[in-house]
C-alpha positions in Angstrom: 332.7 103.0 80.1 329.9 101.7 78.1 327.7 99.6 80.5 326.8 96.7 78.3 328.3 93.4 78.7 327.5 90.0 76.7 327.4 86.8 78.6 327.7 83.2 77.0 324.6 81.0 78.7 326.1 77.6 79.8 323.3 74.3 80.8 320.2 74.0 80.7 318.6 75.8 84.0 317.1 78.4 82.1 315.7 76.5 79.2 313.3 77.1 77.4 313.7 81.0 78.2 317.9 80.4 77.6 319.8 77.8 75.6 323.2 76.4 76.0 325.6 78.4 74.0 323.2 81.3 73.9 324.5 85.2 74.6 322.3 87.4 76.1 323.1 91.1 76.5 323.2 92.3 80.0 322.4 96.0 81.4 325.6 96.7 83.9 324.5 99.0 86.2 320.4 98.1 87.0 319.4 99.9 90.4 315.4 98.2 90.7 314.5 94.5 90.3 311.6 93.3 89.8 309.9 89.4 89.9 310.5 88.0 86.5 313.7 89.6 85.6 316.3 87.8 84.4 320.1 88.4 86.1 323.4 87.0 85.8 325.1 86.8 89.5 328.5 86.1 90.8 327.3 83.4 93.3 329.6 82.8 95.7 329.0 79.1 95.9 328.0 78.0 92.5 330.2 81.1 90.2 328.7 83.3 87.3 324.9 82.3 86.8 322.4 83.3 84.9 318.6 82.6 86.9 315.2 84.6 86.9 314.0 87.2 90.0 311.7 84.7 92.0 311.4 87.2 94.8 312.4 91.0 95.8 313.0 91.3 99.9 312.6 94.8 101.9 316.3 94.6 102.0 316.7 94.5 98.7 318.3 90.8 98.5 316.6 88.5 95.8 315.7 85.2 95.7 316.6 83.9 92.3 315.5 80.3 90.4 316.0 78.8 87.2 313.3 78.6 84.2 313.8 74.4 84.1 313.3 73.4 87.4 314.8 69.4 86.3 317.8 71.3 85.3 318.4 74.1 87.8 319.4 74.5 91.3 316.8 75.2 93.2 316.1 78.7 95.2 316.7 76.9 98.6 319.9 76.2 97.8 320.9 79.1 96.3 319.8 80.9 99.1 319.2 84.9 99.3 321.5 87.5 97.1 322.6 90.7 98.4 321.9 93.2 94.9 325.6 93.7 94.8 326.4 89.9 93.5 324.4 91.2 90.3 326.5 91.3 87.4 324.2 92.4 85.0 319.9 92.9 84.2 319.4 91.1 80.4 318.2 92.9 78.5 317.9 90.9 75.3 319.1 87.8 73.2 321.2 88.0 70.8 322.0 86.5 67.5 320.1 83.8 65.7 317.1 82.5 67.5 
């Protein structure tokens, strides 16, 4: 199994890093994070979402935001991720810019 996956960007949290209607091609099986990395993540109260790494903790859950903050939920509320709820790393954008 190949482990690359595409993923359709929907809103506008992650403008102007993301558009609406954007694809952006995500790395399956990432095993570091770092601050400033962008994930997509099965949340389990708000579905699939794509938000930046705002913070790596010593147990390896991250703290995740959105680029827009008018637009986004914020990290409070999205609380802390176990690594496991990561779908994918991106890796790149693709097609037109």
């Amino acid at each position: 199994m190949i482990p690359l996956r595409l993923f359709k960007v929907t809103g506008e949290s992650m403008l102007p890093s993301f558009r609406d209607g954007d694809y952006v091609l995500l790395w399956c099986w990432p095993k570091r994070f770092r601050v400033g990395q962008c994930v997509v993540v099965d949340h389990p109260d708000f579905g699939i979402i794509i938000k930046r790494v705002k913070q790596v903790n010593a147990d390896l859950s991250l703290v995740l935001h959105g680029d827009n903050a008018k637009h986004s939920t914020n990290s409070e509320r999205l609380g802390r991720l176990e690594k496991n709820a990561v779908v994918g790393l991106v890796i790149g954008k693709v097609g037109c810019p």
